[in-house]
Wavefront OBJ file of the C-alpha trace (Angstrom):
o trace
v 42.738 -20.795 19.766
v 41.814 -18.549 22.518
v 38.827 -16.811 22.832
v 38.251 -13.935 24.979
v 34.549 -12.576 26.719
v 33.718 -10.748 29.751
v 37.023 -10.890 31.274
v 36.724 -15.057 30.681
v 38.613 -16.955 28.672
v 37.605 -19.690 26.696
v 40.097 -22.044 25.112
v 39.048 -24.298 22.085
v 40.291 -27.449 22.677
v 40.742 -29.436 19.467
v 39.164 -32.812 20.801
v 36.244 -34.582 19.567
v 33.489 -34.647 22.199
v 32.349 -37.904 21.444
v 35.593 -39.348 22.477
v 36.151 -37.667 25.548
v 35.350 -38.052 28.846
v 35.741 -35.876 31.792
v 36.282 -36.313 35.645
v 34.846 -34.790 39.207
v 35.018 -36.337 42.091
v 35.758 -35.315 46.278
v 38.858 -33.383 47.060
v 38.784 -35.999 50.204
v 39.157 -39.081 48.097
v 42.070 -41.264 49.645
v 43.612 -43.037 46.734
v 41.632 -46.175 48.115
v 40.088 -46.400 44.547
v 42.901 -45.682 41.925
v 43.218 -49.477 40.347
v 39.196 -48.822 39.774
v 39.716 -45.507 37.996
v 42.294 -46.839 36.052
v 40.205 -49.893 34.954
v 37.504 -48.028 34.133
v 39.994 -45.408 31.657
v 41.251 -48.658 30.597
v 37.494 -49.922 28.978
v 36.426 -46.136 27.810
v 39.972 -46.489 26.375
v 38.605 -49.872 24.614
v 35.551 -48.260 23.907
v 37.032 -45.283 21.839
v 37.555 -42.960 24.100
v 40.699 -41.185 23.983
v 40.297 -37.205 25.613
v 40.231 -37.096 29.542
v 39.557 -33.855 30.978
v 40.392 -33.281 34.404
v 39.333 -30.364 37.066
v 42.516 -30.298 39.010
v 41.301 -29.879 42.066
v 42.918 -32.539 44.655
v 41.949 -35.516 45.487
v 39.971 -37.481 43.041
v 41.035 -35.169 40.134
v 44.631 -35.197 40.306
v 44.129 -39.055 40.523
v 42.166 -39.567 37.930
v 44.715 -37.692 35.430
v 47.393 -39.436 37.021
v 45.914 -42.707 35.703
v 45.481 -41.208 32.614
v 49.225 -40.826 32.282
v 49.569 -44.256 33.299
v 47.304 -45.164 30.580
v 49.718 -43.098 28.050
v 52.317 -44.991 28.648
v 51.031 -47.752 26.658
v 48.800 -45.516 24.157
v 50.485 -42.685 22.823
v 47.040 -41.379 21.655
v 45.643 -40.716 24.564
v 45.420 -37.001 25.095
v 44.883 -35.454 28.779
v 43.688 -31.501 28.690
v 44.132 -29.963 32.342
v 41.097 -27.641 32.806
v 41.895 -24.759 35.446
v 39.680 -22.963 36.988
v 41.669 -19.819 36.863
v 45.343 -18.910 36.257
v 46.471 -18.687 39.905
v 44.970 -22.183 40.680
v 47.786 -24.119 41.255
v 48.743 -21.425 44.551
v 46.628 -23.662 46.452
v 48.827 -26.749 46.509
v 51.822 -27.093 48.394
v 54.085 -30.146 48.962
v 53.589 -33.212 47.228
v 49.968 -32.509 45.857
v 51.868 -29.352 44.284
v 54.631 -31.816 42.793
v 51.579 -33.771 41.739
v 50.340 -31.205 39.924
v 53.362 -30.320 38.122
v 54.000 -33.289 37.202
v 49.922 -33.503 35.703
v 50.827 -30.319 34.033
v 53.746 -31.369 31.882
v 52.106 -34.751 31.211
v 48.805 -33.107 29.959
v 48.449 -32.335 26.084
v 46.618 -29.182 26.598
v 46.062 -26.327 29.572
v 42.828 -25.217 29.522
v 41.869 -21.925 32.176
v 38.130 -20.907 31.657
v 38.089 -18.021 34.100
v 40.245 -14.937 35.089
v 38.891 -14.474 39.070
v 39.407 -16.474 41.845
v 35.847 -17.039 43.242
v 32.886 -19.548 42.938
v 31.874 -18.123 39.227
v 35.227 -19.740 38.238
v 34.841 -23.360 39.635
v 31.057 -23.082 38.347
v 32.764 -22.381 34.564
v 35.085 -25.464 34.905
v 32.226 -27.907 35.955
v 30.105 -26.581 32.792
v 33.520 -26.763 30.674
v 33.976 -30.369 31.849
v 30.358 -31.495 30.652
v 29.855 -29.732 27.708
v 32.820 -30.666 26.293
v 32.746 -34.470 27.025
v 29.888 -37.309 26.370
v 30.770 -39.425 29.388
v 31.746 -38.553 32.899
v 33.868 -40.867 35.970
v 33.197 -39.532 39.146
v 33.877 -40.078 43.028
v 30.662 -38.982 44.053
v 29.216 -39.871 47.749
v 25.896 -39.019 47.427
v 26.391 -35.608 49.361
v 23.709 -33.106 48.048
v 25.756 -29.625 47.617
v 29.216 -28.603 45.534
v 30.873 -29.137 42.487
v 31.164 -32.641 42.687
v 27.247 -33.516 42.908
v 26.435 -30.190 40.463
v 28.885 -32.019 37.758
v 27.351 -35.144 38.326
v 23.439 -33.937 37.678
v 24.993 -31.288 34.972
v 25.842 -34.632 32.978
v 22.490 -36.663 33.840
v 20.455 -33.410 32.629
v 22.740 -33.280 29.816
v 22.542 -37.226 28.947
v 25.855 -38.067 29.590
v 26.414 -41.634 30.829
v 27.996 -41.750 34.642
v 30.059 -44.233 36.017
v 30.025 -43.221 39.246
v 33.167 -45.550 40.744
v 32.493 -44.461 44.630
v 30.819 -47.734 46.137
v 28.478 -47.230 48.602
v 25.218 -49.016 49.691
v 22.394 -47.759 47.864
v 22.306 -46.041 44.660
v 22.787 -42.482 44.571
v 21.176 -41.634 41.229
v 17.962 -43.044 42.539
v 17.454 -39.550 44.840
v 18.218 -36.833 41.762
l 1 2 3 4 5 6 7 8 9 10 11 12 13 14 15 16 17 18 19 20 21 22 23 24 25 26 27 28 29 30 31 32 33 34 35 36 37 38 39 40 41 42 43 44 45 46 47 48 49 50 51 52 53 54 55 56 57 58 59 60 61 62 63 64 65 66 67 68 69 70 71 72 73 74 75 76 77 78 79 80 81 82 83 84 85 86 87 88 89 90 91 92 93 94 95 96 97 98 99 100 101 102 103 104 105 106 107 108 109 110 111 112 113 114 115 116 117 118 119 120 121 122 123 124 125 126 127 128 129 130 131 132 133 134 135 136 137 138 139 140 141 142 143 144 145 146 147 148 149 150 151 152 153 154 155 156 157 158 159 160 161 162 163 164 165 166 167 168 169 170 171 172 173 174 175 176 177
């Protein structure tokens, strides 16, 4: 069902909250971490969890929902919704993160876009779309204070959402919010 408001458009995605979890992370992530994100799909997987909801930016995202097609292979019941910031997104990838995305696309069980503009307003409706529709959030976070990735993050803390925060680093970055 689409929904349509103030020139945004809102998709109902038929997935229980409770068993979905959603994904930010750096578009600077290097792959170095993939066998973690996949573990850790692997025991929310265990858990119950069987909605993943990526961003689609690139970098962590498009990782993250490429282990979730891994993860499909074995579990036909897990369900990946891509969630777009608007509908001319996928213009910003060329050569093989643009294959990458295409081939996230057709994988996914749903296309989600929550906003018609390209602009800041947009990426700020698909962070809020990722938390409030999930009740647990993986992220590639750093620690760095400003942008999606760290407003996501303390969206889902606000919001209660648990965080497993798979980017390793020295001291712990929830500490400081």
């Amino acid at each position: 069902m689409q929904i349509t408001s103030h020139n945004i458009i809102f998709v109902v995605v038929i997935c229980n909250k409770n068993i979905t979890v959603a994904f930010t992370g750096h578009r600077d992530y290097d792959r170095c971490a993939d066998e973690r994100i996949y573990a850790s799909i692997v025991q929310l997987y265990s858990q119950g969890y069987r909605c993943f909801l990526t961003g689609m930016a690139w970098g962590f995202d498009l990782a993250a929902a490429e282990q979730v097609v891994r993860l499909r292979e074995l579990y036909h019941d897990v369900e990946l919704i891509v969630v777009e910031p608007y509908a001319s997104f996928r213009g910003l990838f060329h050569g093989a993160d643009a294959r990458r995305y295409d081939a996230i696309v057709a994988a996914a069980t749903q296309r989600v876009v929550v906003g018609d503009n390209v602009g800041r307003r947009s990426y700020f409706l698909r962070n809020e779309y990722l938390v409030q529709h999930s009740s647990y959030l993986v992220a590639w976070w750093n620690g760095e204070k400003g942008g999606g990735t760290a407003y996501t993050v303390k969206r889902a803390l606000r919001d209660g959402l648990p965080v497993d925060n798979i980017y390793r680093s020295e001291y712990d970055l929830f500490s400081e919010l």
